[in-house]
C-alpha positions as CSV (number, residue, x, y, z in Angstrom):
1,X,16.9,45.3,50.0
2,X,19.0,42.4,50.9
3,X,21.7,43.9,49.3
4,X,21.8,47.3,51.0
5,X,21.2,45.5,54.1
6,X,24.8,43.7,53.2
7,X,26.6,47.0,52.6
8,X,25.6,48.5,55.4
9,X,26.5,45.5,57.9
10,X,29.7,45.7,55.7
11,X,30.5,48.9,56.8
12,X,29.8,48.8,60.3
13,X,31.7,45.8,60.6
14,X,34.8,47.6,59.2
15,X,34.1,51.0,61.4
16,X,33.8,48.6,64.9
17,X,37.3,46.7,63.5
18,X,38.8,50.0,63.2
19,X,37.5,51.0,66.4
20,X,38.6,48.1,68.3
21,X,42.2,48.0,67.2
22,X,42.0,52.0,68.1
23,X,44.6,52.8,64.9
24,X,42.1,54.7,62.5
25,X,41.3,58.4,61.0
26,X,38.3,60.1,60.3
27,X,37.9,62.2,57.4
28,X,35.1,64.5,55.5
29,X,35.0,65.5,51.9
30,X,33.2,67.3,49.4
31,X,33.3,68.7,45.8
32,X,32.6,68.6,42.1
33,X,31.8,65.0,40.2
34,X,32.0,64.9,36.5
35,X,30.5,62.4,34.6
36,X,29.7,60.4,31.5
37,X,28.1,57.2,30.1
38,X,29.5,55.5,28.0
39,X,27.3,53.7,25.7
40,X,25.0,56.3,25.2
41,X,26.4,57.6,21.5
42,X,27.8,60.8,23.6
43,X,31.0,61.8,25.3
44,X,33.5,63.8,27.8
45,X,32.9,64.1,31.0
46,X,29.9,66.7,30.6
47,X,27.7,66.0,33.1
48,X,28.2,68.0,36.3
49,X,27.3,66.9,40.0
50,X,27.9,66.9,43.8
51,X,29.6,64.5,46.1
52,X,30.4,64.6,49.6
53,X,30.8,62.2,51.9
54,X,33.2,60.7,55.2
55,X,35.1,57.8,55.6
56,X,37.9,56.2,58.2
57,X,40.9,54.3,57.3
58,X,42.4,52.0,59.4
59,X,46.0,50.2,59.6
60,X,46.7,46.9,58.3
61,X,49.8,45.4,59.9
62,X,51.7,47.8,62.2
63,X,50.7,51.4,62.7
64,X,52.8,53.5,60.7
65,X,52.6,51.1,57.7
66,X,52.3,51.9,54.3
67,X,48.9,49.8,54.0
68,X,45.3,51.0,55.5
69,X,42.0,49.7,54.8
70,X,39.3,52.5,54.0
71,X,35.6,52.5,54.1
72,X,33.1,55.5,53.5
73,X,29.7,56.5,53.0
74,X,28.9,59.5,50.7
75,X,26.8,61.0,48.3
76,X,27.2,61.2,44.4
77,X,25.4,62.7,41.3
78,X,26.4,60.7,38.4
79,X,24.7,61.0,34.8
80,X,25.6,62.6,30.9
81,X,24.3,65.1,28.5
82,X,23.8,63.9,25.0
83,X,23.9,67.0,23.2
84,X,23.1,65.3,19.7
85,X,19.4,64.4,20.9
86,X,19.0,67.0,23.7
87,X,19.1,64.1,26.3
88,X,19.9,65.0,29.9
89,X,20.5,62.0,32.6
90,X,20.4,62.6,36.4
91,X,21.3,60.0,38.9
92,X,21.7,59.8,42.6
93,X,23.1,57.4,44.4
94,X,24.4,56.8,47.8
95,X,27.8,55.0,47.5
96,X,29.9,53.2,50.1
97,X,33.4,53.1,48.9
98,X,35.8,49.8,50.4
99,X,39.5,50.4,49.5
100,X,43.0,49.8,49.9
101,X,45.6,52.1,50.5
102,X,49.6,52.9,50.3
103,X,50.5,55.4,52.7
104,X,53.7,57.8,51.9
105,X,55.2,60.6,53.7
106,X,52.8,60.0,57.7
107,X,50.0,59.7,55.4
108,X,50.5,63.3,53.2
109,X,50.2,61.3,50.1
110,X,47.5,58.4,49.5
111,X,46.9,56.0,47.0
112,X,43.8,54.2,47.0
113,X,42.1,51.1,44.7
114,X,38.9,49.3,45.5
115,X,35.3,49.4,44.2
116,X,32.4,51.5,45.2
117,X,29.2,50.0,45.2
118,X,26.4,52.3,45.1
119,X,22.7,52.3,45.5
120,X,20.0,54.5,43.2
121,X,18.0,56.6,44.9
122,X,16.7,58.9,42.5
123,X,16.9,58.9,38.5
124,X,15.6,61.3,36.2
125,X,16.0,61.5,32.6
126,X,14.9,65.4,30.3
127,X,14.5,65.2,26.8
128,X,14.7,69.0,25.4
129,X,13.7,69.5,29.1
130,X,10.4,67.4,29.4
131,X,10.8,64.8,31.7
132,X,10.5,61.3,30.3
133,X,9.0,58.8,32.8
134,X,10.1,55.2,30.9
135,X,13.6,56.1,30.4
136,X,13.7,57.3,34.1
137,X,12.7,54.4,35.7
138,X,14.9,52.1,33.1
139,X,17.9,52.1,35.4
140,X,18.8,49.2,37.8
141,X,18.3,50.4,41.5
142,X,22.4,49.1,42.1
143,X,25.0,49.9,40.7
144,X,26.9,47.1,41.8
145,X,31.1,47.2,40.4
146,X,32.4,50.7,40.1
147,X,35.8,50.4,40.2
148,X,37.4,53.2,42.0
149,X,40.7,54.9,42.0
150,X,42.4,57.9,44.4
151,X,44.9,59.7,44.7
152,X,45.0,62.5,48.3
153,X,48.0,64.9,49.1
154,X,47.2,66.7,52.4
155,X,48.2,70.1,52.3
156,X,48.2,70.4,56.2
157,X,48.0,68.1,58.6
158,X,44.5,68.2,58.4
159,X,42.9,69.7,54.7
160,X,44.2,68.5,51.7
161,X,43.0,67.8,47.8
162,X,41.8,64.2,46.7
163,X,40.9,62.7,42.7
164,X,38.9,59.8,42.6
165,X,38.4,57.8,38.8
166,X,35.4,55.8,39.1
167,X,34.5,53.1,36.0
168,X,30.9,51.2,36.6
169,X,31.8,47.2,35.6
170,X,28.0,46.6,35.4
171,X,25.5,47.9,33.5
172,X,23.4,50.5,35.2
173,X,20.2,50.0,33.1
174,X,17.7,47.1,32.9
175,X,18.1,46.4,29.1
176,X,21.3,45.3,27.7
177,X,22.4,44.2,24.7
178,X,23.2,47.8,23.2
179,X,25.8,50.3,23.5
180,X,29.1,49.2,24.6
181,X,30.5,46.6,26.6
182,X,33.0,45.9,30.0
183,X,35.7,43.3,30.1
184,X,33.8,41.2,27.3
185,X,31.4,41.1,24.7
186,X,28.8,39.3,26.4
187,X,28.8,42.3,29.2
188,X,27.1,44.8,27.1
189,X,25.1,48.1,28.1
190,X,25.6,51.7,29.3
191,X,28.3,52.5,32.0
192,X,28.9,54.9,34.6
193,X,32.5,56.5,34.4
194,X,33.4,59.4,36.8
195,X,36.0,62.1,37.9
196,X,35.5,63.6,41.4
197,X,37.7,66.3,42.7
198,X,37.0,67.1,45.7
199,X,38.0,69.0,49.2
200,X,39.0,67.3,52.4
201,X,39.0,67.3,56.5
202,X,40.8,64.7,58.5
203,X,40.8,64.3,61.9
204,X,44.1,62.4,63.5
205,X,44.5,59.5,66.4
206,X,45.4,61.2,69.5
């Protein structure tokens, strides 16, 4: 709890910053999230899901600058499908994304790194369909280090295309030990690791 709690205040720290110095955007987005986990004996990006979410970026340094400061809140089904056992994983989570980004072009094209911390809210695991209760509740309620990557080109002014690469540094379940391992050997488990393409809205300054 005390860590949502942190995220959120987070958050709405950033939102009143970018409110007060009266130089953000506002945007909306939606779309398809492929995943996998690596560490669980399978692979590619199998696993279909949702995402949508909004978020507001904000200048850092003068207005038109190539740096701006994002933070969102969104929605994202992350999970995999380990064909050889007939293993299906379904998470949820509710996400809030805290990046930097370069700027090119009034803001047509957008780079983004940052991390994407993200909380479980629902976790459901089928093997050959039946629902298997242990495994379900075997994953850690935060997925605490997904790094995340973007990349935006606005086709208008206002709707434009966005790729986001997102690679858990954590792992996601409560035993470890097993599977594969992040940065080094001693940070062993299973992994989220995502693609999200998705759809966007922004609304500009006036």
């Amino acid at each position: 709890m005390a860590k949502k709690i942190t995220l959120l205040a987070l958050a709405l720290l950033l939102a009143i910053v970018a409110t007060a110095q009266g130089r953000f955007d506002v945007a909306a987005w939606g779309g398809l999230s492929m995943g996998q986990i690596d560490g669980d004996d399978a692979g590619s990006y199998n696993h279909p899901g949702l995402a949508a979410g909004f978020e507001s970026t904000f200048a850092l340094g003068e207005e038109q600058g190539l740096l701006r400061a994002l933070v969102g809140f969104g929605f994202i089904q992350k999970g995999s499908f380990i064909q050889q056992v007939d293993r299906r994983i379904n998470l949820s989570y509710i996400e809030i994304p805290i990046m930097l980004t370069l700027n090119f072009g009034d803001g047509r094209l957008r780079l983004g790194a940052g991390v994407a911390p993200a909380v479980l809210v629902d976790a459901k695991v089928y093997d050959s369909d039946v629902y298997n209760q242990l495994q379900s509740n075997n994953f850690r309620r935060f997925d605490a280090v997904p790094l995340c990557l973007g990349v935006r080109y606005m086709v208008t002014p206002n709707l434009g295309l966005e790729a986001r690469y997102q690679n858990s540094m954590l792992p996601i379940t409560v035993e470890s030990g097993s599977g594969t391992y992040r940065l080094f050997r001693t940070n062993q488990g299973i992994f989220n690791r995502n693609v999200v393409f998705s759809l966007v809205y922004r609304w500009l300054p006036r």
